[in-house]
C-alpha positions as CSV (number, residue, x, y, z in Angstrom):
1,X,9.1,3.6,-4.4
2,X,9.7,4.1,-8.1
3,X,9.0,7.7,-8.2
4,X,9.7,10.3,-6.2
5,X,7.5,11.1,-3.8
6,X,7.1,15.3,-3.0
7,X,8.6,16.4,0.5
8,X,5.2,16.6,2.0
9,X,4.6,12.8,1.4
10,X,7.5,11.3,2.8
11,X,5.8,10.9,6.4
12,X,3.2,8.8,4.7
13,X,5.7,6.3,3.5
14,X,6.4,5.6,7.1
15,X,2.8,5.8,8.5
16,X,2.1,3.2,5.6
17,X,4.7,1.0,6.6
18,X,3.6,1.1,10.1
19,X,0.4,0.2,9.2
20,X,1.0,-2.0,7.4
21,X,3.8,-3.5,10.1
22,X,0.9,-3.4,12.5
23,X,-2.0,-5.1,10.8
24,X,-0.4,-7.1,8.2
25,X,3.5,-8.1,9.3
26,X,5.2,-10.7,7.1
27,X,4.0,-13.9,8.7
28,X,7.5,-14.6,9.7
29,X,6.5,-17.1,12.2
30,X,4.5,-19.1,10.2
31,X,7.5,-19.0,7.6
32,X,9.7,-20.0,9.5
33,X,7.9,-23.2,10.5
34,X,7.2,-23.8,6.9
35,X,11.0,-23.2,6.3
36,X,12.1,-26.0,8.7
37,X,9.8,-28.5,8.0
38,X,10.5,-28.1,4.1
39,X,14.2,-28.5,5.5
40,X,13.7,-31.8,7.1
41,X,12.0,-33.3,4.0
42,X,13.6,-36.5,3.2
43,X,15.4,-36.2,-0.4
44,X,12.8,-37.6,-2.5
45,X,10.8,-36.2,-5.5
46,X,7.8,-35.5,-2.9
47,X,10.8,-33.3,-1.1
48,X,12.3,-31.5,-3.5
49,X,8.6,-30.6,-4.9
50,X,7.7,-29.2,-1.6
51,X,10.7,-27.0,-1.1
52,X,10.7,-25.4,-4.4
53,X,6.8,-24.9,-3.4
54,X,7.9,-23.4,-0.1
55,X,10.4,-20.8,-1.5
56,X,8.3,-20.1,-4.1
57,X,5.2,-19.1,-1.5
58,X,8.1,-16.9,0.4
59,X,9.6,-14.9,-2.5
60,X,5.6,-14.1,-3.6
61,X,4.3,-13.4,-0.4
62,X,6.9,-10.8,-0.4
63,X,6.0,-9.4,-3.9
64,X,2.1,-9.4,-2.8
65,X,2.6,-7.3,0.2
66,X,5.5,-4.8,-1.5
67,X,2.5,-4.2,-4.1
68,X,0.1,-3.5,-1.6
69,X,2.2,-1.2,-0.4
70,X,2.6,0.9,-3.3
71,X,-1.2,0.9,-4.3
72,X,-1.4,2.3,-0.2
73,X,0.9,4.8,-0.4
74,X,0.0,6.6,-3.8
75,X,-3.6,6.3,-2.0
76,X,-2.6,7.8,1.0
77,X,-0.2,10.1,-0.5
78,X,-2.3,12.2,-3.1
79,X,-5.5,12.2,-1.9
80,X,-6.6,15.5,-3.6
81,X,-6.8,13.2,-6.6
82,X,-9.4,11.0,-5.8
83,X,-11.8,13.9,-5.7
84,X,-13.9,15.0,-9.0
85,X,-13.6,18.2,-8.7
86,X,-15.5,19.7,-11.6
87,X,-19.0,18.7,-12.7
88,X,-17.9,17.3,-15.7
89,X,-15.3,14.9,-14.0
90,X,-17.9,13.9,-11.4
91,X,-20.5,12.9,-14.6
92,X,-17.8,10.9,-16.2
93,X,-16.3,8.8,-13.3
94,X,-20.7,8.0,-12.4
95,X,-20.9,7.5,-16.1
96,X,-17.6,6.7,-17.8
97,X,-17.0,7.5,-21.2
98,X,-19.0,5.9,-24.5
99,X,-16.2,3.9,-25.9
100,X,-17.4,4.9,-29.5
101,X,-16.3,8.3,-29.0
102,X,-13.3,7.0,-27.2
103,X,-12.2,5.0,-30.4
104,X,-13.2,7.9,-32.5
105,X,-11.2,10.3,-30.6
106,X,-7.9,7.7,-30.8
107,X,-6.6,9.4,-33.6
108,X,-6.9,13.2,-32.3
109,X,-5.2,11.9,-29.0
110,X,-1.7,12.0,-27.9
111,X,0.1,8.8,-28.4
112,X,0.9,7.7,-25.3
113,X,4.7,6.8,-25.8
114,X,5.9,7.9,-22.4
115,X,6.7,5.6,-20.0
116,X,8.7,7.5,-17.6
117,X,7.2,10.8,-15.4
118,X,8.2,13.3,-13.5
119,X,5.1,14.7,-11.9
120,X,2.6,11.6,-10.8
121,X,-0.4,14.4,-11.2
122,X,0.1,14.6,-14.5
123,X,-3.4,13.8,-16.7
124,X,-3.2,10.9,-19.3
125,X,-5.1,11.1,-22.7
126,X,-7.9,8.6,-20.7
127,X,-8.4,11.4,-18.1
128,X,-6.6,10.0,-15.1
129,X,-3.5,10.6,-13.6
130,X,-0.3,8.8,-13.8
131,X,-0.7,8.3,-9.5
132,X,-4.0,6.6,-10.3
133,X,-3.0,4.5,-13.0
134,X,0.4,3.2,-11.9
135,X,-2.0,2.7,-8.1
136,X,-4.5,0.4,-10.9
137,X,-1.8,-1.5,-11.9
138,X,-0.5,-2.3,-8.3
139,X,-3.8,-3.5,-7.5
140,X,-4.0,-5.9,-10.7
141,X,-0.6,-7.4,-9.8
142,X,-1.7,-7.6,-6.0
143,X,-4.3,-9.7,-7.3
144,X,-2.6,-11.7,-9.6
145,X,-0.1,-12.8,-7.1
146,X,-2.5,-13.0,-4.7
147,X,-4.1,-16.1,-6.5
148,X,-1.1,-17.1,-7.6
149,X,0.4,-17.5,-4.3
150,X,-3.2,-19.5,-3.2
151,X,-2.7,-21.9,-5.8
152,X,1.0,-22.6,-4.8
153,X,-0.7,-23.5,-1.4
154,X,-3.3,-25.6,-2.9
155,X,-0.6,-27.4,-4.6
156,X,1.9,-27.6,-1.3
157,X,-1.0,-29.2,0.8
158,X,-1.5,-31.6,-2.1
159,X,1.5,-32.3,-2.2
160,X,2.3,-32.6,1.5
161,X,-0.7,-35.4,1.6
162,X,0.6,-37.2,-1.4
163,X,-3.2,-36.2,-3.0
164,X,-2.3,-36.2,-6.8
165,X,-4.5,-34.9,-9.6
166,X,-5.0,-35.5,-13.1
167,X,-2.4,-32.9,-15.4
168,X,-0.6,-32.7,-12.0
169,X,-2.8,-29.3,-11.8
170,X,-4.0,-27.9,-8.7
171,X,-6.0,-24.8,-8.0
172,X,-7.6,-23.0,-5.3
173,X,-11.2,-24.0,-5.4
174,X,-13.3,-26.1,-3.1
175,X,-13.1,-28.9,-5.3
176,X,-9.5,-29.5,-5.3
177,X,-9.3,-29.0,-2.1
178,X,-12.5,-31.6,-1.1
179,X,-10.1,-33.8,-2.2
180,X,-7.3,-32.9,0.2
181,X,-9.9,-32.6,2.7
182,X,-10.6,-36.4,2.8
183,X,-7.2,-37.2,3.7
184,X,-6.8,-34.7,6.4
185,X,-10.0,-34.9,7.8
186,X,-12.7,-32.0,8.7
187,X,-10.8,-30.2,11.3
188,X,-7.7,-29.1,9.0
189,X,-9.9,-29.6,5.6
190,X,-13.1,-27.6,6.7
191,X,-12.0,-24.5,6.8
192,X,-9.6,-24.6,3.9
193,X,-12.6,-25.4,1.6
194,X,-14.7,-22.8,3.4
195,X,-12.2,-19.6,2.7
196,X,-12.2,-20.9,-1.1
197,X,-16.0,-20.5,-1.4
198,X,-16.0,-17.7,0.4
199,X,-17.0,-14.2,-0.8
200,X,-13.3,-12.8,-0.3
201,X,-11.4,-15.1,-2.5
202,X,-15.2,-15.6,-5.6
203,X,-14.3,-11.9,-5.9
204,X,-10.8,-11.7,-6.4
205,X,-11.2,-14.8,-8.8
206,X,-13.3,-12.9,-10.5
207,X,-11.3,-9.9,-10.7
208,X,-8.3,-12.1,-11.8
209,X,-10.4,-13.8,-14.3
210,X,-12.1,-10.3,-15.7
211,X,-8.4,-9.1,-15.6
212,X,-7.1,-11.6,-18.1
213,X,-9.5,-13.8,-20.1
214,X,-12.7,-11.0,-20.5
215,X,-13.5,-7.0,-19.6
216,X,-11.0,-5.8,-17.6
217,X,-12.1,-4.2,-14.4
218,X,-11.6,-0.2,-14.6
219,X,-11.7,2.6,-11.8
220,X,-12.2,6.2,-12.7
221,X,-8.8,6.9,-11.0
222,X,-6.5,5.5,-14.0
223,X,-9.1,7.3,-16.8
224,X,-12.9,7.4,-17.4
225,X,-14.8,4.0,-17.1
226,X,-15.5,2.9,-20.7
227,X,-19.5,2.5,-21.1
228,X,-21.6,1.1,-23.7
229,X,-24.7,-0.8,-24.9
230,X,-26.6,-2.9,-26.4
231,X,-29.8,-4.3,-27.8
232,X,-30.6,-7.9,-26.8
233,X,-32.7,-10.2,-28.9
234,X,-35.7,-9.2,-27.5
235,X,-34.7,-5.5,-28.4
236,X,-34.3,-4.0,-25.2
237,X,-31.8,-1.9,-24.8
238,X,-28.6,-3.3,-22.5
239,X,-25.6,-1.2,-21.3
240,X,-22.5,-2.7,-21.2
241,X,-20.2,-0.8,-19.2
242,X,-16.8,-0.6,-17.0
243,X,-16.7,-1.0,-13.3
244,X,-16.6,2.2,-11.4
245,X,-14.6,2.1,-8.6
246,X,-12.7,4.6,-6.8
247,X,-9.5,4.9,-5.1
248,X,-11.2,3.7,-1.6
249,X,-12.5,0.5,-3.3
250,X,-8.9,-0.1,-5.1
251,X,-7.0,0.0,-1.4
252,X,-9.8,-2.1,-0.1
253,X,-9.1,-4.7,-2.7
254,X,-5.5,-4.8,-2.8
255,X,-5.5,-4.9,1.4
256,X,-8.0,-8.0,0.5
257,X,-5.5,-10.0,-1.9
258,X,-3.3,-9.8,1.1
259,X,-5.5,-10.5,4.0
260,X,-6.8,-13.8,2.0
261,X,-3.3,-15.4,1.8
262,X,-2.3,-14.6,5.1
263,X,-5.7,-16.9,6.4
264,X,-5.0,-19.3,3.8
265,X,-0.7,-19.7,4.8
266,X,-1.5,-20.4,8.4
267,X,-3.7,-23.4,7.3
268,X,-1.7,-24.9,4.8
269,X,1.3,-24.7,7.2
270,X,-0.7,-26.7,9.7
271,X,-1.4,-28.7,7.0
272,X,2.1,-29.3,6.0
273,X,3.0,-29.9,10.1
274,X,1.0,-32.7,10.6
275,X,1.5,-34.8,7.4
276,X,4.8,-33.7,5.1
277,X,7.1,-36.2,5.0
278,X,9.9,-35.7,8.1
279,X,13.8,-36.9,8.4
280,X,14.3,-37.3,11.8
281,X,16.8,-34.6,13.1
282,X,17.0,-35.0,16.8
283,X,15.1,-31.6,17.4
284,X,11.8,-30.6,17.9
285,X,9.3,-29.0,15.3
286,X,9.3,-26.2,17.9
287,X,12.8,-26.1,17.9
């Protein structure tokens, strides 16, 4: 971890790494397939693509699930802070904070210079504490890598097939992977197009997509939702405002940026065993 966690909550670092041992162990067997057939790929530019693709998928499935874990133990470890305990908290994490008043307030507020803390409980000019903030951010880079790491297999079952794409670009979507899908048939292509259209992976796009190109997504936790509005062309009035989660939504989503990958690496890797391109070796893929 890279704070220190009080006495109390050291057992939870071990009850989350159990869990998390238990439900969602590195897929080391599923690895270590991909490992050895990327190892047996002849030494062509096909080859070298897809072991630089398979290390790459390694080292980030790594860096998903050590993110995961932190957003899961600051959950777990402070949960008196995911409670609003006074009225006025639990009106501004239902209804967030107008961000006129937040702008006009900028000036009156400490500047938030400090990077470094002591005390994880500590409130933040926003509202929120430096535990739910720091547990935001772990949740936006669990996303992050989570679609990064799908498009790196969308891009190592292309290139296992020899499927090649205009700008050499390939991303997890059903339409890419249509493509893949009529070289490796319905039974291996099926359900890889299905998990992109599915309701898990639209929503984490979105999330990604909200994250970096339009209005952020915001939980009370790291500060009061910002809220605003609008009036439309017809002159209705529209509000405009921040999502609202809380810190059981946030865990629920970074558990989901893990669980996606794990169903996507199992079949890319059957993907990859039935049509990368083999050296003969003298052993066995089950070797």
């Amino acid at each position: 971890m890279f704070f220190t966690l009080p006495d109390a909550a050291e057992s939870v670092q071990s009850r989350v790494q159990e869990l998390l041992d238990t439900h969602h162990p590195i897929p080391d067997g599923l690895l270590n397939k991909l490992a050895h057939i990327g190892a047996n790929t002849p030494d062509t530019r096909q080859g070298a693509e897809l072991r630089r693709l398979i290390l790459d998928v390694d080292d980030l499935l790594v860096q998903l699930r050590w993110h995961v874990a932190q957003a899961m133990l600051i959950w777990k470890a402070y949960p008196q802070l995911w409670t609003a305990e006074s009225e006025a908290d639990q009106l501004v994490s239902r209804l967030g904070m107008p961000t006129k008043v937040r702008l006009l307030l900028r000036h009156f507020v400490v500047s938030q210079s400090k990077v470094f803390y002591a005390d994880v409980e500590e409130r933040l000019p926003g509202g929120g504490t430096v535990a739910g903030w720091v547990m935001h951010m772990m949740v936006d880079n669990a996303v992050g890598r989570s679609i990064g790491l799908l498009d790196r297999l969308a891009r190592l079952a292309a290139v296992a097939t020899g499927v090649e794409f205009d700008n050499n670009k390939v991303y997890f979507r059903s339409r890419k992977l249509s493509a893949i899908r009529e070289v490796i048939g319905a039974d291996l292509g099926d359900p890889l197009v299905a998990l992109a259209d599915s309701e898990e992976v639209s929503f984490l796009l979105d999330y990604r997509d909200n994250l970096s190109h339009m209005l952020r997504p915001t939980s009370w936790i790291a500060g009061a939702p910002p809220a605003d509005g609008f009036m439309d062309e017809a002159g209705t009035m529209r509000r405009s405002d921040g999502t609202r989660w809380g810190a059981d939504e946030m865990a629920a989503i970074a558990i989901a940026s893990y669980v996606v990958v794990e169903r996507a690496l199992k079949m890319v890797v059957d993907i990859c065993a039935s049509h990368a391109p083999q050296v003969k070796t003298g052993r066995s893929d089950d070797a």
